[in-house]
C-alpha positions as CSV (number, residue, x, y, z in Angstrom):
1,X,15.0,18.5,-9.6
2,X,18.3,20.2,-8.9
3,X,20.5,21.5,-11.6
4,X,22.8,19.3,-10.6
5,X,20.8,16.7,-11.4
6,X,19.0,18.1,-14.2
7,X,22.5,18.6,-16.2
8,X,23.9,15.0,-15.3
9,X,20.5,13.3,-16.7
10,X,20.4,15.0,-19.7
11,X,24.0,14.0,-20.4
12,X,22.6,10.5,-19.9
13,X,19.5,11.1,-21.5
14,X,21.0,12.2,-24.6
15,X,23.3,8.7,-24.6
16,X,19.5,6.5,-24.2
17,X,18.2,8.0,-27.0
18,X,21.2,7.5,-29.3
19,X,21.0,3.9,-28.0
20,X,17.1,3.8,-29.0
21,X,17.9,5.0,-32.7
22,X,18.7,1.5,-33.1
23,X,18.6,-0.8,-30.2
24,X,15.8,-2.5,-28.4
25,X,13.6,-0.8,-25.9
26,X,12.1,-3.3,-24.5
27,X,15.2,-4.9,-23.2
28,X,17.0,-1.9,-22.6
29,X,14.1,-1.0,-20.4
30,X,14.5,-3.6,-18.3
31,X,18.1,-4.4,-18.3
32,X,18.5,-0.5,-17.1
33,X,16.0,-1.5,-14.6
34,X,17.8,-4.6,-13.3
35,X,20.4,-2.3,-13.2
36,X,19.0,0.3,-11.1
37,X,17.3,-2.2,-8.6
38,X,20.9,-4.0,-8.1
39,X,22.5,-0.6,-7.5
40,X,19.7,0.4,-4.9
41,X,20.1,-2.9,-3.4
42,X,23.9,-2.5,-2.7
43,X,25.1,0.2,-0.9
44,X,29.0,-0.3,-1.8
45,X,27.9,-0.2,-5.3
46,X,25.6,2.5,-5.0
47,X,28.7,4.8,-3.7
48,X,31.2,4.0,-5.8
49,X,29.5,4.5,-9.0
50,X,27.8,7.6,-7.7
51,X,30.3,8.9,-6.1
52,X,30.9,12.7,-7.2
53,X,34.3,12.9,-6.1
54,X,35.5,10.0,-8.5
55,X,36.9,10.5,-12.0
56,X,33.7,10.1,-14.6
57,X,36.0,7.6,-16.4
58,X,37.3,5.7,-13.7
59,X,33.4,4.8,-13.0
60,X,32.7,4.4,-16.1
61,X,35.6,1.4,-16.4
62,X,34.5,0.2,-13.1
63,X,30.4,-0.4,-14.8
64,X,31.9,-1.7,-17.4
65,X,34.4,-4.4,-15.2
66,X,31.3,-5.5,-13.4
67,X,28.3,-5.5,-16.1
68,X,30.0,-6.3,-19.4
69,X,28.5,-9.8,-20.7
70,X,25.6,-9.7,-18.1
71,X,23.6,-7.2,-20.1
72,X,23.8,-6.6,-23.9
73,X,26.0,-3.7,-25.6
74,X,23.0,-0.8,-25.4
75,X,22.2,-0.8,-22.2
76,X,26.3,-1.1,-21.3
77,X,26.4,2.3,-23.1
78,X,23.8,3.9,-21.3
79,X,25.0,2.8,-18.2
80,X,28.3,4.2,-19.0
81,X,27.1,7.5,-19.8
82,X,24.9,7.7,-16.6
83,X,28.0,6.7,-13.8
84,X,30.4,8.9,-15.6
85,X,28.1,12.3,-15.1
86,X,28.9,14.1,-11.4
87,X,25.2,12.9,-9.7
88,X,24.9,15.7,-6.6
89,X,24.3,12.7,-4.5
90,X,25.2,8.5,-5.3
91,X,21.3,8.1,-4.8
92,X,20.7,10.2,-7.9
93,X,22.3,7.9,-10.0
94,X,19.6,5.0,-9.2
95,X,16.9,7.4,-10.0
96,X,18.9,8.0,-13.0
97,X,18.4,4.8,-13.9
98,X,14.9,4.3,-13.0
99,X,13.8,7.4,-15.1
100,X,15.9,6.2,-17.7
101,X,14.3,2.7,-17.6
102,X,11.2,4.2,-17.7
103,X,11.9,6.3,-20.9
104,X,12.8,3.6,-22.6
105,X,9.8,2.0,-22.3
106,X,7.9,5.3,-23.2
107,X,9.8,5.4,-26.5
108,X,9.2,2.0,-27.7
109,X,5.5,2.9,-26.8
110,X,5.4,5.8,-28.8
111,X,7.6,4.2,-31.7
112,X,4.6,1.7,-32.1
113,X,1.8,4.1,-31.6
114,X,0.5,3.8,-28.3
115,X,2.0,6.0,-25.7
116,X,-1.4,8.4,-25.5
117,X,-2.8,4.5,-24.4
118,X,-0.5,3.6,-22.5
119,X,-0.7,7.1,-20.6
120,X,-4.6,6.8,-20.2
121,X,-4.0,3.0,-19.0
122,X,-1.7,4.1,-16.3
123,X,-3.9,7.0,-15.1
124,X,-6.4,4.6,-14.7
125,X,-4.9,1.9,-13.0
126,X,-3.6,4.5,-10.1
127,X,-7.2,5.7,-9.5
128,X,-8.2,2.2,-9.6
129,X,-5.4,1.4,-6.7
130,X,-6.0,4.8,-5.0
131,X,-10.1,3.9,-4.5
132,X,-9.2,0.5,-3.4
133,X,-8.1,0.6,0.2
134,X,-7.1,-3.6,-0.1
135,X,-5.4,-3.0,-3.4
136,X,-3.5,-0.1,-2.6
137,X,-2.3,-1.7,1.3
138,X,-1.2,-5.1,-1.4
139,X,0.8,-3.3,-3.8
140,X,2.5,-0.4,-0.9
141,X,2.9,-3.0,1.3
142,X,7.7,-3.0,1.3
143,X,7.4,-5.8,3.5
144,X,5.7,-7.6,0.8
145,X,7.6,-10.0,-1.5
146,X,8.3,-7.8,-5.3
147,X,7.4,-10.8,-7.3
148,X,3.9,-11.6,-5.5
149,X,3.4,-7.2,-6.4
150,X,4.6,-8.4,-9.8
151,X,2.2,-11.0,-10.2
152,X,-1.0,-8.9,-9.2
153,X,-0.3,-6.1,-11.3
154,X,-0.3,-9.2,-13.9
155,X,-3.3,-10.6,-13.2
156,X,-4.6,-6.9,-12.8
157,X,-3.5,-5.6,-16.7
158,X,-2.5,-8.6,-18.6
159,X,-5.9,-8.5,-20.4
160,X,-6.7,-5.7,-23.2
161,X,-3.5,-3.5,-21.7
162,X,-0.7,-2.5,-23.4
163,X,2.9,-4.7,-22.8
164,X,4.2,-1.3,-21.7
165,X,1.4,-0.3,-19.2
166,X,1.9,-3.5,-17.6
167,X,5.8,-3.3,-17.4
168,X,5.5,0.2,-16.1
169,X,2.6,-0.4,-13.8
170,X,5.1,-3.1,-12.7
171,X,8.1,-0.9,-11.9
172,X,5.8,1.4,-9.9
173,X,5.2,-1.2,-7.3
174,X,8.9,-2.2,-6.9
175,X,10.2,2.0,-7.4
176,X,13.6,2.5,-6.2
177,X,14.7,4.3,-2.9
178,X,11.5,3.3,-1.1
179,X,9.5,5.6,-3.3
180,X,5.4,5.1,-3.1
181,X,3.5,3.8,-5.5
182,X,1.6,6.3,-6.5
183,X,4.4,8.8,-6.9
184,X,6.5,6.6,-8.6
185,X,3.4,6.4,-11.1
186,X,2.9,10.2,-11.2
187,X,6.3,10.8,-12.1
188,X,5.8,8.0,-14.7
189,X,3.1,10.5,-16.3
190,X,4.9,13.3,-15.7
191,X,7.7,11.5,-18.5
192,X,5.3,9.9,-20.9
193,X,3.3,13.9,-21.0
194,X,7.0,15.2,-21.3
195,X,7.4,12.7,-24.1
196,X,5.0,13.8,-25.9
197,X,5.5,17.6,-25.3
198,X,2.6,17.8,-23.3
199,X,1.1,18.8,-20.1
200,X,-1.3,16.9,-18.2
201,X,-4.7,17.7,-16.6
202,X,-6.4,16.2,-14.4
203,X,-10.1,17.3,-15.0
204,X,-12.6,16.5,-11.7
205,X,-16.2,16.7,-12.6
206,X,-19.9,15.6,-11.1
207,X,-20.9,13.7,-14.5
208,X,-18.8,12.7,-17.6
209,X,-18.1,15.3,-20.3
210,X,-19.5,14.7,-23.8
211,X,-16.8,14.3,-26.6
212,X,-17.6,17.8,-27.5
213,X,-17.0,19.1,-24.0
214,X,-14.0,17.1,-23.7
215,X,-12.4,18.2,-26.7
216,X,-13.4,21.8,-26.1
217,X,-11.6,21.9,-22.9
218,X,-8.1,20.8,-23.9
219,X,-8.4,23.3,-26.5
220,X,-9.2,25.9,-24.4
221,X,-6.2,24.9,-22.0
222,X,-3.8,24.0,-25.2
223,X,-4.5,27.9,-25.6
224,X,-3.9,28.9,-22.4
225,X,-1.1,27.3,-21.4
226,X,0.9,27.5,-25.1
227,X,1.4,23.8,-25.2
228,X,-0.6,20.2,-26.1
229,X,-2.8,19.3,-22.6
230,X,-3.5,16.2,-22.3
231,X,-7.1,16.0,-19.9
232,X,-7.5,12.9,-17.5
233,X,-11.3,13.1,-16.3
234,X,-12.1,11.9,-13.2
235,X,-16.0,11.7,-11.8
236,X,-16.3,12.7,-8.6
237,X,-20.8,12.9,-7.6
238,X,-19.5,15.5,-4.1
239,X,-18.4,18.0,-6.4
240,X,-21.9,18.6,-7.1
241,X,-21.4,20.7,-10.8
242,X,-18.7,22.4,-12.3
243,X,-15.2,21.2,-12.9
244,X,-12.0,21.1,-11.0
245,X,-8.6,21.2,-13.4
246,X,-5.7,20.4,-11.8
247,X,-2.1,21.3,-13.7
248,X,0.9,20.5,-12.0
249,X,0.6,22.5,-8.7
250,X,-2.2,24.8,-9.7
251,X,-5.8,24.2,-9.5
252,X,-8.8,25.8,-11.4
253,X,-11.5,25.3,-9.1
254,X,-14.6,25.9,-10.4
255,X,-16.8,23.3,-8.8
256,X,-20.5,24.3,-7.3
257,X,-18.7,22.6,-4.3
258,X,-15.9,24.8,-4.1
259,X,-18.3,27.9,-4.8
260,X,-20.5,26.9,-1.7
261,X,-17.4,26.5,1.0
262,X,-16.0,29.9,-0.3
263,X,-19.7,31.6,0.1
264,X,-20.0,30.1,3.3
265,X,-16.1,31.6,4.4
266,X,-17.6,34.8,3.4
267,X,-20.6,34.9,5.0
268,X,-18.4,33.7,8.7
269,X,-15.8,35.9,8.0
């Protein structure tokens, strides 16, 4: 993320969650969504709202002009805010709105208590997709109609998921700009760990850790890395022992696996 970016979002950002104080996030989620998905569908659009060289304002009227009475007074706002910011590029300002989107879902989650669940439910579904060859070529298929993608992912979470899981898990499979599933859903964590002031780890281990273990680690990684870390354990048998803790772009590799393929470097080297 440029700086570019990073300072236009914020702008915006800071415009949602005025909006949230008091409005609905549910349907501010996905009236900013619609929003985003029409503007990534039209090109025109797409440029003249996004357009850097254009006056903040001028776009700003221009949102208003074509939106006002098609989505409610909130999400008008926040749509405001995010044409009027200079986006480096007119693509930014989609993903603008599809981060945006997704943080307001996020917030409503965590104003009723569940955003740690929804988190978990979302890692969980994309390792689900990711070992499931026919479920992953279904839901990554772009040729393949959004609503029949839509309708899986229902049938998939409706039962014992949270609304905002499903919504989310929903949004992943229709992402913006062409984006992949499963990075549209990584970068979906990456917001709900934000959220929270968190990190995220992914922990990879041969057998599943006991409470105590479990609870033990993300202390020990709260420590290190000065912050809340949130542990996602996967069980992988190959590994053999050990665990493998991945943070962002670094990895703690301390697998019996990993031990054997660096003894065997040595010993050919």
């Amino acid at each position: 993320m440029n700086t570019g970016y990073r300072r236009a979002y914020q702008e915006a950002a800071s415009a949602l969650e005025q909006v949230l104080q008091a409005g609905d996030g549910t349907r501010l989620a996905e009236e900013l969504w619609a929003v985003a998905t029409t503007v990534d569908a039209n090109p025109v659009l797409r440029r003249n709202l996004g357009d850097p060289s254009r006056e903040g304002q001028d776009k700003a009227a221009l949102a208003e002009r074509l939106l006002s009475g098609k989505i409610h007074d909130e999400a008008l706002a926040v749509v405001r805010a995010v044409v009027a910011q200079r986006w480096p590029e007119p693509a930014d300002l989609v993903s603008a709105l599809e981060q945006l989107a997704v943080e307001a879902n996020l917030a409503h989650a965590q104003g009723l208590g569940r955003l740690g669940q929804v988190e978990d439910e979302l890692f969980r579904f994309g390792r689900i997709v990711e070992a499931t060859p026919d479920l992953q070529a279904a839901l990554s298929n772009r040729r393949a109609d959004a609503g029949s993608k839509a309708t899986l992912v229902d049938r998939l979470l409706s039962v014992k998921t949270a609304p905002e899981t499903v919504r989310l898990a929903k949004m992943a499979v229709a992402s913006t700009r062409g984006r992949r599933f499963d990075h549209a859903l990584k970068a979906y964590l990456e917001q709900a760990a934000a959220r929270q002031d968190q990190v995220t780890a992914t922990v990879v281990s041969a057998v599943p850790l006991t409470p105590e273990q479990h609870d033990r680690l993300a202390r020990t990684l709260s420590a290190q890395y000065g912050r809340q870390v949130h542990t996602n354990v996967v069980i992988d048998e190959d590994v053999v022992g050990g665990i493998r803790v991945e943070i962002g772009d670094e990895v703690i590799d301390g697998t019996v696996r990993h031990r054997l393929a660096d003894a065997r470097r040595r010993m050919t080297s």
